[in-house]
C-alpha distance (Angstrom), angle and dihedral (degrees) to the residues before:
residue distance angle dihedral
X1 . . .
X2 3.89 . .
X3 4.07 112.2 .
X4 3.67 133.4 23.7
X5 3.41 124.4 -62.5
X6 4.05 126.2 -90.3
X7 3.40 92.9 -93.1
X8 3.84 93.9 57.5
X9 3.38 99.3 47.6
X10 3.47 89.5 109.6
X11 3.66 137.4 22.4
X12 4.20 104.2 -81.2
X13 3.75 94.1 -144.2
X14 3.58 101.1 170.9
X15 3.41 97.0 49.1
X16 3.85 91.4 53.4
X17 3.89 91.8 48.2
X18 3.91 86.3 52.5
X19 3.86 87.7 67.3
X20 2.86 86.5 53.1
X21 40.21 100.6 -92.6
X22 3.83 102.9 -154.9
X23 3.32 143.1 -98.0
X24 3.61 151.1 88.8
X25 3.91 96.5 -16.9
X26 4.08 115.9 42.5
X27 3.81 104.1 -155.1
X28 3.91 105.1 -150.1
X29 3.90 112.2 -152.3
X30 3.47 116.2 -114.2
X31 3.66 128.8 -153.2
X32 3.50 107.6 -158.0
X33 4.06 131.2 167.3
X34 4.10 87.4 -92.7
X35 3.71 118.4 151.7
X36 3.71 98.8 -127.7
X37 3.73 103.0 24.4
X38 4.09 97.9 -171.2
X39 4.17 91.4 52.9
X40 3.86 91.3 80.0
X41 3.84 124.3 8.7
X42 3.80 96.8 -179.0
X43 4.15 117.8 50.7
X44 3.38 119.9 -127.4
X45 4.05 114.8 -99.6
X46 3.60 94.0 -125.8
X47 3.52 121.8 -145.9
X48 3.75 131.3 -108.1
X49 3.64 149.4 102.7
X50 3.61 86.5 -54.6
X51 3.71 99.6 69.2
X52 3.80 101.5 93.6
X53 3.86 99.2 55.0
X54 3.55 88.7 41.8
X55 3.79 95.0 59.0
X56 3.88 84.9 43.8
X57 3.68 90.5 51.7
X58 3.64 96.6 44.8
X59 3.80 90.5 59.6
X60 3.68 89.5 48.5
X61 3.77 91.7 53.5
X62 4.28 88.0 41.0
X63 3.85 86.0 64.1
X64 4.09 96.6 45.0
X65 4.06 84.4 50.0
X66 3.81 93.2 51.5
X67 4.00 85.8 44.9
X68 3.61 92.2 54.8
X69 4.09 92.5 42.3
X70 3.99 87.6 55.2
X71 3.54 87.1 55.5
X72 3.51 100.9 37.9
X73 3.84 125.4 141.4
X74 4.71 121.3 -114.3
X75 3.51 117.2 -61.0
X76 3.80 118.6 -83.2
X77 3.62 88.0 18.7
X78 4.31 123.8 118.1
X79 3.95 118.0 -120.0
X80 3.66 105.0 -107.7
X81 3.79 117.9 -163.7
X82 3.99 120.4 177.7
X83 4.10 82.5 -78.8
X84 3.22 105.6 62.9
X85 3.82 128.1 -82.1
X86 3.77 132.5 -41.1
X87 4.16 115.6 -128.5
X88 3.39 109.5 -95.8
X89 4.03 124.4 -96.9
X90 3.62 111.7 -107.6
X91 4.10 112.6 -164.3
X92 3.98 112.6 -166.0
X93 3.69 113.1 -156.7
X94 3.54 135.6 178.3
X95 3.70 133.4 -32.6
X96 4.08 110.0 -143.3
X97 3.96 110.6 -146.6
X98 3.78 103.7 -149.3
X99 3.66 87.8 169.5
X100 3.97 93.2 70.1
X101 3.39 137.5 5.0
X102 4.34 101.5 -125.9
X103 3.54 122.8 149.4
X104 2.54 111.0 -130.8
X105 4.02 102.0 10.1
X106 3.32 119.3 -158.2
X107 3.60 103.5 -161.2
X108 4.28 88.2 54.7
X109 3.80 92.0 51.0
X110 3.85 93.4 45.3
X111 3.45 85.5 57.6
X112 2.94 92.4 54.1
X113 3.74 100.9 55.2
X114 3.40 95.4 43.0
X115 3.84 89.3 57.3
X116 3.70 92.0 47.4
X117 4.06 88.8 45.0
X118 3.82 87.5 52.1
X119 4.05 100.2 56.8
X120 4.05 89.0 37.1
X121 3.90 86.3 62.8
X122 4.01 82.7 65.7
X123 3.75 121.9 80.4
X124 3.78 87.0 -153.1
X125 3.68 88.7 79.7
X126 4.11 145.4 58.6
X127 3.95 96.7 -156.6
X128 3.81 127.4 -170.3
X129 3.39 143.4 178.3
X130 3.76 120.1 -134.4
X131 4.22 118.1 -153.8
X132 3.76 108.8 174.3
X133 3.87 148.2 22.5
X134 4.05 100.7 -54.2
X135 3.86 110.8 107.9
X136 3.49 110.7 -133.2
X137 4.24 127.9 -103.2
X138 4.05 109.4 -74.8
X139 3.37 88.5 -109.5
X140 3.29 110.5 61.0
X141 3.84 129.0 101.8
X142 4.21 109.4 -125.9
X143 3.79 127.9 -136.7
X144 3.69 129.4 -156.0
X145 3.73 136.8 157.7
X146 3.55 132.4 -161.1
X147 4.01 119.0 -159.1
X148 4.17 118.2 -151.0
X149 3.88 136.4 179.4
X150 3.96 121.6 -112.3
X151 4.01 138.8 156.2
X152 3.89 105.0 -52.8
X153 3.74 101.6 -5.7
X154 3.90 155.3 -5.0
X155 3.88 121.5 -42.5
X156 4.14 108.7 -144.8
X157 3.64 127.1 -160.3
X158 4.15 124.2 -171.8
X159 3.65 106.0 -163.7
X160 3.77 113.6 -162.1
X161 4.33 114.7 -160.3
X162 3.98 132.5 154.3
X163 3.55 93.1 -117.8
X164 3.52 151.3 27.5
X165 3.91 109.9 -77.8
X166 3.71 88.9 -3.2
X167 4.36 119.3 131.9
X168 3.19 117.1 -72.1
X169 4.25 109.9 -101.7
X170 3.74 99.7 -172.6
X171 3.85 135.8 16.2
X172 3.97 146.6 -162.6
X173 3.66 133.3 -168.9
X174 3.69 128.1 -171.6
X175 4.00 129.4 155.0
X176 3.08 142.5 -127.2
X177 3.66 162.2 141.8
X178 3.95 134.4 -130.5
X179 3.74 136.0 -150.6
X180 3.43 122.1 -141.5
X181 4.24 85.7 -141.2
X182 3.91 94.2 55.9
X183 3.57 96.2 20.5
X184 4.18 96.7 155.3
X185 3.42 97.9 40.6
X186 3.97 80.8 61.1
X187 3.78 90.7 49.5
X188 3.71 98.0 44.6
X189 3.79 83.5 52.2
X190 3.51 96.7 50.9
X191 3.89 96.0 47.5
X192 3.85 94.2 48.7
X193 3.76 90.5 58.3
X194 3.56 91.5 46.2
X195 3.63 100.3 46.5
X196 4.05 101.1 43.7
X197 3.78 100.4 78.1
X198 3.91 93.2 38.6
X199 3.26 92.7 54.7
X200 3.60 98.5 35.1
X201 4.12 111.5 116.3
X202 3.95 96.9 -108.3
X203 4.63 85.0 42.7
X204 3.46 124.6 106.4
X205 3.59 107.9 -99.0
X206 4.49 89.2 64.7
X207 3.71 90.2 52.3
X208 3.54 96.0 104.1
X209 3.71 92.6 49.9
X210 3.74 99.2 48.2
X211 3.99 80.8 53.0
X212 3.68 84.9 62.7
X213 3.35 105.6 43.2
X214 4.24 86.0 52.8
X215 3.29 82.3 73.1
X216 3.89 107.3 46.9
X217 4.18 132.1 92.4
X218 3.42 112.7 163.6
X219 3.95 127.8 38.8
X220 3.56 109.9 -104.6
X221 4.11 120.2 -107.0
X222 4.00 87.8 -114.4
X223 3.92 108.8 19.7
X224 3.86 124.0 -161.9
X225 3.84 112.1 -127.8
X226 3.78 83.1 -115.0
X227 3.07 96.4 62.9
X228 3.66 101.9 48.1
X229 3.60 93.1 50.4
X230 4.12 92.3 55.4
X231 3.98 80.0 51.9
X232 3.87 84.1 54.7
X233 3.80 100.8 40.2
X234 4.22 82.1 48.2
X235 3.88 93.8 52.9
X236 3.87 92.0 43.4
X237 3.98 73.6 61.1
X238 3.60 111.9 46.5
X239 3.47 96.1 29.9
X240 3.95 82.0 -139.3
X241 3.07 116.8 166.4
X242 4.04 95.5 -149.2
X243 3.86 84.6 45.2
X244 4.34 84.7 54.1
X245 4.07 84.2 45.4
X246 4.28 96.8 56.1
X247 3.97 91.0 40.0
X248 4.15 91.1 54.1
X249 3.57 91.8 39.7
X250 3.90 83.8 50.5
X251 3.35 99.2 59.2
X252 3.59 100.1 46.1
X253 3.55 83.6 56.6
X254 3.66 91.2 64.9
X255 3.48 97.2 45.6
X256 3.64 95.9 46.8
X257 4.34 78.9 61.2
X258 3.68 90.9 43.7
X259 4.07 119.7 5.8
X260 3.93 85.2 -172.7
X261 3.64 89.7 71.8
X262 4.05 104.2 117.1
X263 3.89 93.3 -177.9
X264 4.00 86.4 55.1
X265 3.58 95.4 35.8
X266 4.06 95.8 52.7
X267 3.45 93.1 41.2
X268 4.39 92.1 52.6
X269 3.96 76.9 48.0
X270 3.72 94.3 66.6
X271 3.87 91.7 41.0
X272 3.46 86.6 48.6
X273 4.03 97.4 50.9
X274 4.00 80.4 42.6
X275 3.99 94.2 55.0
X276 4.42 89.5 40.8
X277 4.18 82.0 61.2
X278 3.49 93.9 48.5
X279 3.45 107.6 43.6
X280 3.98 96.3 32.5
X281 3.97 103.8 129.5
X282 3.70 129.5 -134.1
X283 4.16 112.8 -63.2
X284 4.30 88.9 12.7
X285 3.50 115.8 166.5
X286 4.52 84.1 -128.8
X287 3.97 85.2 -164.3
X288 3.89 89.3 58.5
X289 3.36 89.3 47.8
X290 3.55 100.8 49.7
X291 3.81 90.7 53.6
X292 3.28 96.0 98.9
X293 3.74 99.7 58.9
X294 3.42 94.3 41.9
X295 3.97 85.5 54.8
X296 3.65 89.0 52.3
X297 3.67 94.7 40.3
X298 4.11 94.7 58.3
X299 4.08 86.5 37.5
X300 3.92 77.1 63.1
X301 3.53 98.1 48.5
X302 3.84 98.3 49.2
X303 4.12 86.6 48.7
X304 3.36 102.4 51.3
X305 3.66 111.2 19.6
X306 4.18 97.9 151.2
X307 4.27 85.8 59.0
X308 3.35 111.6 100.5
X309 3.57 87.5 -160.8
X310 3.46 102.3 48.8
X311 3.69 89.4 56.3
X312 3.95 96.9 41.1
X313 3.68 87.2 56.1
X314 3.69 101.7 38.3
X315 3.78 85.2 51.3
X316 4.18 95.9 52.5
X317 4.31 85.3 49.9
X318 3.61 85.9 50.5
X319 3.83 90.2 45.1
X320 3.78 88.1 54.0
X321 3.72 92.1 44.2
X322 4.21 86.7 61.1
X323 3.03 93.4 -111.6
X324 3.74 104.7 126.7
X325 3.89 104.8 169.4
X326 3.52 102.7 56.7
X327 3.88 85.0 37.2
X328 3.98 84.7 58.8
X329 3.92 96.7 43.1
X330 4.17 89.6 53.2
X331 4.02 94.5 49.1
X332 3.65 87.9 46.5
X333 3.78 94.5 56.1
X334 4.01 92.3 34.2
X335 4.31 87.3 54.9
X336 4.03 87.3 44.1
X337 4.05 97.6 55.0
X338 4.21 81.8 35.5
X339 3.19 116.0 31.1
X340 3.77 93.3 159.7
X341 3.47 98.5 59.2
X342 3.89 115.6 112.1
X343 3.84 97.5 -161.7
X344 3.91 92.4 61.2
X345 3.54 92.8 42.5
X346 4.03 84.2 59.8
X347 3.72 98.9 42.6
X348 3.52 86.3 45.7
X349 3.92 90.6 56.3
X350 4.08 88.7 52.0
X351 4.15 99.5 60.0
X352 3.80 85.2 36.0
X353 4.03 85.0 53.5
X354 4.01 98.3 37.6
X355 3.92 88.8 41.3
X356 4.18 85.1 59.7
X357 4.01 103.1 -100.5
X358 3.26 100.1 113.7
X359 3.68 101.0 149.1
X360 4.11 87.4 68.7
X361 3.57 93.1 39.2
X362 3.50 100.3 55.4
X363 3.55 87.7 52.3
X364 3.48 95.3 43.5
X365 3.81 90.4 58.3
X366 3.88 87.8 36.4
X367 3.67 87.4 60.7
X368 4.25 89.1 46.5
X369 3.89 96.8 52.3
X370 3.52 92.8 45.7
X371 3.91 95.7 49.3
X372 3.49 88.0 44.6
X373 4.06 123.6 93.2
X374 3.88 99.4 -144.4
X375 4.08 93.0 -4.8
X376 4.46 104.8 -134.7
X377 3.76 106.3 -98.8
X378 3.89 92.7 -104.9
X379 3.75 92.3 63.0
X380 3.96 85.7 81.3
X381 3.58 92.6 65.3
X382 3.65 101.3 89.3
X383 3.78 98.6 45.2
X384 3.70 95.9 42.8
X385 4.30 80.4 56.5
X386 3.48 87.6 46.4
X387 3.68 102.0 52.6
X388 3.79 94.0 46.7
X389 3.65 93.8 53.4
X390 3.96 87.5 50.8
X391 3.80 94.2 53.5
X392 3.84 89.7 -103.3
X393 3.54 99.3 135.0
X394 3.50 99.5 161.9
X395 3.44 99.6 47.2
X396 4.11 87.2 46.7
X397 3.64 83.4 49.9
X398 3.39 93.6 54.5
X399 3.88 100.0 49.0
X400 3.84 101.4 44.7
X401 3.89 78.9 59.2
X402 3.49 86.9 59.6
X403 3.60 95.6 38.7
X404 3.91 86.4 51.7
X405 3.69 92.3 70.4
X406 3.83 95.7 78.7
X407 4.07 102.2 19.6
X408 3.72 142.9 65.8
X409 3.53 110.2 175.4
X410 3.68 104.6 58.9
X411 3.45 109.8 6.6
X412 4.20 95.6 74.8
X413 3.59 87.9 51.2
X414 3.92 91.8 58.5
X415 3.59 90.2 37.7
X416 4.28 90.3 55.6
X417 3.49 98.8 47.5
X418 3.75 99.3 33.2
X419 4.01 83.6 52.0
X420 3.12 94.9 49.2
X421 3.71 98.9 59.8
X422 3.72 95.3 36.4
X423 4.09 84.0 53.0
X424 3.66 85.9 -118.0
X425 3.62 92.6 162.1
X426 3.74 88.8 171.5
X427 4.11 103.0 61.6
X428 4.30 76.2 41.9
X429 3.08 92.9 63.1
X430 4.06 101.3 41.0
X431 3.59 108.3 46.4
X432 4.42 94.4 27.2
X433 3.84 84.5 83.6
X434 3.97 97.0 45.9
X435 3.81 90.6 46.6
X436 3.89 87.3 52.5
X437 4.08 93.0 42.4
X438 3.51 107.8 42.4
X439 3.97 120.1 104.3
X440 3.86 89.1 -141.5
X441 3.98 94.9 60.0
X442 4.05 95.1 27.1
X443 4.13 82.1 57.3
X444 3.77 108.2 50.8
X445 4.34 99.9 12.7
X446 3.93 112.8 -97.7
X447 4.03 99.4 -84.0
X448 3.86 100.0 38.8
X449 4.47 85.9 80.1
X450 4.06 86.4 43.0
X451 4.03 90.6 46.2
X452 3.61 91.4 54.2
X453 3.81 89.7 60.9
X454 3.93 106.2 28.3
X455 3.84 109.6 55.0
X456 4.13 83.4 -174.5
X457 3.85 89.8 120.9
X458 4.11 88.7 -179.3
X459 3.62 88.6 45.6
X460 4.00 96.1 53.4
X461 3.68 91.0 47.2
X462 4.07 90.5 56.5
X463 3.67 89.4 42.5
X464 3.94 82.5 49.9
X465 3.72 91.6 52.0
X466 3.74 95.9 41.6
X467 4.12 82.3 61.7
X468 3.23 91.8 52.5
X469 3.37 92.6 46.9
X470 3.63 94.7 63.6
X471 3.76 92.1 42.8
X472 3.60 110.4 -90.8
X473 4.06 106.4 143.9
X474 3.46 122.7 -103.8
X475 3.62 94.7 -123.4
X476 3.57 92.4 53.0
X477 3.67 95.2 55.4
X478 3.78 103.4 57.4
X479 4.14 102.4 23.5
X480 3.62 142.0 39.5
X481 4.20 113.9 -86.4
């Protein structure tokens, strides 16, 4: 199950354009649209006439960096200007190889890389690689690994701590073992399970924003991208819908600076798409409707097409817009440029679910909740699906409780006719009266929102009968009331 399927293996570019260790030098990680993006970590400084101010420059913009370090803010913590905060600065050291004794050892350093290829994928994070004897700024969160023989394999260890030689704050262990035929593939693997629950939104290396964001109400005048996408990560977590309200308004905020912003503008799409299912009025055509974030959503894709992101979130508006193949083709090329990234894996798992594969979806979104330290809400979805169509009603039960945390639209539904057939009287009884009140439901009938993003016909018809099951009228099910 571990990995991405065939198709991702590598980045599917054309099908994404159709939609469409210390010292004087810091090397910053850059995650660029490259087609193998642990083979080189640093670009080449290519020549040209171009070379002498850039040298000059570079020492100009050495000094403003050490400015900034002197005046930089407690350990762990984000930069926070009047805008909102800065991502955090993510130093990855050295990797130890107790297992030999090579200098230098390839297998420790492309570790290494990979790791520090993984976390540059995310926006979250400013990550850098440090080469010689300068410590790092105070600010900055440090990364080191240690490698160590067992039974069958190699035992890894990523030690998180807020300074160079400091204790260890936060670890992760995975295992594993590497052939010297398919040597990256084995490193790649490695660093993706290493990486997905640090940078996870409730791991470690976020702490320091989600300390900020405790303290924020309104949306600021001029919001960082940072900060709207902790105001994302947070809604994704309440499910509030005031929390929902400050992240859209967010990101029209940074469009209205910059319209050519394809994180911003895929992430408005799926508020957008959102807002169309919401609003939609009695005897809507919901595709119509959706047009517009669907627009905006492969607008996205064609302007950013090397952001994971931008194509993980274009791809769930597109999902929501039914319109599952283009959906697919995004998540594929946002889990190939970020493999690591927990959130894609799970929105991944949903088209592969509504599209009829459940068997890989479940365990795509298996893998996801178990990688993730307190897993968003919405990452239930898939296995609360999953178990109901299995005959698992309990367990169903169970997760669209979960999922019900953070979601109004589909989770009751799951919850009703999950409780229903696990005599759950209790999830019944709570969410009957919401299905039969809200405007959403009372608009369109309860399934017609569901069918537009599960093209299981077999499964909406047992769903169907599990509402009926617990008393929801007929009428109400499949029409507007």
């Amino acid at each position: 199950r571990d990995g991405l399927p065939p198709s991702a293996a590598t980045p599917n570019t054309a099908a994404v354009s159709e939609t469409s260790d210390v010292g004087p030098t810091i090397t910053r990680v850059q995650s660029a649209d490259r087609p193998n993006r642990h083979a080189s970590i640093i670009p080449p400084l290519r020549p040209g006439r171009l070379a002498g101010p850039v040298v000059a420059l570079s020492f100009v913009l050495l000094a403003i960096v050490a400015a900034i370090f002197d005046h930089a803010p407690p350990p762990g913590r984000s930069a926070v200007g009047t805008h909102g905060p800065e991502p955090p600065v993510v130093f990855v050291g050295s990797f130890s190889n107790l297992v030999n004794a090579r200098t230098p050892d390839p297998v420790a350093e492309g570790l290494r890389d990979a790791v520090a290829a993984d976390l540059a994928a995310f926006p979250e994070f400013s990550v850098a690689t440090v080469h010689n004897a300068r410590p790092p700024p105070a600010s900055a969160l440090f990364l080191t690994g240690v490698m160590r023989p067992v039974a069958g394999g190699i035992e890894i260890s990523l030690l998180l701590s807020p300074r160079v030689g400091g204790a260890a704050t936060w670890t992760t262990t995975v295992e594993a073992s590497f052939d010297d035929t398919n040597l990256e593939r084995g490193l790649a693997d490695a660093a993706r399970r290493l990486v997905s629950p640090i940078a996870a939104f409730n791991g470690p290396l976020l702490a320091g924003g989600r300390a900020w964001f405790a303290a924020q109400r309104e949306v600021e005048d001029q919001p960082t991208p940072f900060a709207c996408l902790l105001r994302f990560r947070v809604a994704g977590t309440s499910g509030s819908a005031i929390d929902h309200g400050r992240a859209a308004l967010c990101f029209e905020r940074l469009l209205a600076r910059n319209p050519r912003d394809g994180d911003a503008l895929a992430l408005s799409a799926w508020y957008t798409a959102r807002r169309a299912l919401q609003q939609a009025a009695p005897g809507d055509n919901l595709l119509l409707a959706l047009r517009p974030a669907s627009d905006m959503a492969r607008a996205a894709l064609a302007l950013a097409p090397g952001s994971a992101l931008a194509q993980a979130m274009a791809g769930r508006a597109l999902s929501m817009a039914g319109q599952d193949e283009a959906a697919r083709r995004a998540l594929i090329a946002a889990l190939s440029l970020s493999p690591a990234n927990l959130d894609v894996r799970a929105a991944y798992a949903w088209v592969l679910g509504t599209s009829g594969e459940w068997h890989t979806a479940e365990a795509e979104a298996g893998a996801a909740l178990t990688a993730a330290p307190g897993a968003p809400p919405w990452y239930h979805a898939v296995p609360s699906l999953g178990a109901y169509r299995r005959g698992d009603y309990v367990r169903a039960a169970d997760e669209a409780l979960a999922f019900s945390r953070a979601d109004d639209l589909m989770a009751p539904i799951f919850a009703v006719a999950a409780g229903a057939r696990a005599h759950r009287g209790d999830l019944v009884n709570r969410f009957t009266g919401h299905l039969l009140a809200d405007p959403v439901y009372r608009r369109s009938g309860i399934i017609a929102p569901l069918a537009l993003r599960l093209h299981d016909t077999q499964l909406l018809h047992d769903i169907a009968d599990g509402l009926s099951l617990a008393g929801v009228p007929q009428a109400s099910i499949w029409g507007s009331f």
